[in-house]
N, C-alpha and C positions, 0 to 999 in steps of 0.2 A: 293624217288623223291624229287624234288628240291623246288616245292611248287608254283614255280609261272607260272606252266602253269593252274590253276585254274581261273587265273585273264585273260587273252587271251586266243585267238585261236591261236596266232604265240607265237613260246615261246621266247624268246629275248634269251636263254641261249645255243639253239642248235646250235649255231656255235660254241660256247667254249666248246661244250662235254658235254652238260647235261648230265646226268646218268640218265633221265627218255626221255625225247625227243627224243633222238636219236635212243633208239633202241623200242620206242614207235611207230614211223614212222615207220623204218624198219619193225616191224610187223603188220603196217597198210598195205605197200606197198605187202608182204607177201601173205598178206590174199587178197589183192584184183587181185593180180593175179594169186591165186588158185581159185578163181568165187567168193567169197563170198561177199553176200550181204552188203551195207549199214549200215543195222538196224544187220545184224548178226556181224557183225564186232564193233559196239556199242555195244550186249549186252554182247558179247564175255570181254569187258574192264569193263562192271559194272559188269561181274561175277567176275572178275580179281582185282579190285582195290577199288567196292562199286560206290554207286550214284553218287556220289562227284566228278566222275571222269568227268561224263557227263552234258553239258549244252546245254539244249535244247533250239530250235530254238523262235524267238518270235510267239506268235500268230497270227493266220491269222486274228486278229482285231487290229492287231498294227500299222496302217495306218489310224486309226481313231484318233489315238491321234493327229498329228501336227495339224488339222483340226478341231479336239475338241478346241483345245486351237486355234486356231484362232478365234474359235466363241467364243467364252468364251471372248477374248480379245477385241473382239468388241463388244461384248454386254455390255462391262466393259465401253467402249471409250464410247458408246454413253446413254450408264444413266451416265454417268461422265457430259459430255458437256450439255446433257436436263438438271439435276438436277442443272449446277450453272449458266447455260444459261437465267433462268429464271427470275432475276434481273433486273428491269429497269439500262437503262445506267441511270438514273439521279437519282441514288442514292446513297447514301454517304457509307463513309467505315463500318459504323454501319448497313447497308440496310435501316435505313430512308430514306425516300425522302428530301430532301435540299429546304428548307425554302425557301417563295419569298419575302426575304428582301429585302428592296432597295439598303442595303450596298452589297448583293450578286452582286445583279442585275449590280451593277457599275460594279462588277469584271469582270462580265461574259460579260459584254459592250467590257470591255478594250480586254479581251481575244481574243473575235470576232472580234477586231478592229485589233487587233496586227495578230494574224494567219490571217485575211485576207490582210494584208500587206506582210507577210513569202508566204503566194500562190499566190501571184501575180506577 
């Protein structure tokens, strides 16, 4: 066999004539129009080739995952935002609090003068 029908269900090579696809199908198509089963037609291939031939379905808890991680994801977003959320705005880049100098106090005069010139 040619090996990469292990990585897919469609095999990218059965147009060009794989030498396992091609007459794998055929005796898929075979067997299921002599009645047989599904699962007898799967076990019929792991007596034939080993386990390796077969990839089973995902589990019927595998729709839990996108919704695990949703919540995982917001529970991340919001101890993210509570944990830096909690900072006075008047405090400085070190998280002190900013001094009530009066050389501040001029700045924060002019600032308030100026933006309420810019919104008006």
């Amino acid at each position: 066999k040619c090996g990469s029908c292990k990585e897919t269900t469609i095999c990218p090579m059965s147009m060009q004539g794989c030498g396992f696809c091609v007459p794998a199908k055929n005796k898929i198509a075979r067997m299921q129009q002599a009645g047989f089963s599904d699962q007898a037609i799967i076990d019929s291939f792991i007596k034939q080739y080993g386990p390796d031939i077969y990839r089973a379905g995902p589990s019927s808890y595998f729709w839990l995952v996108p919704y695990g991680a949703l919540i995982l994801g917001a529970g991340a977003i919001f101890w993210f935002v509570g944990r830096y959320s909690r900072h006075p705005a008047a405090a400085g880049a070190s998280g002190a609090p900013i001094p009530d100098d009066p050389v501040y106090a001029r700045y924060r005069e002019a600032i308030e003068k100026e933006s309420g010139r810019i919104n008006s």
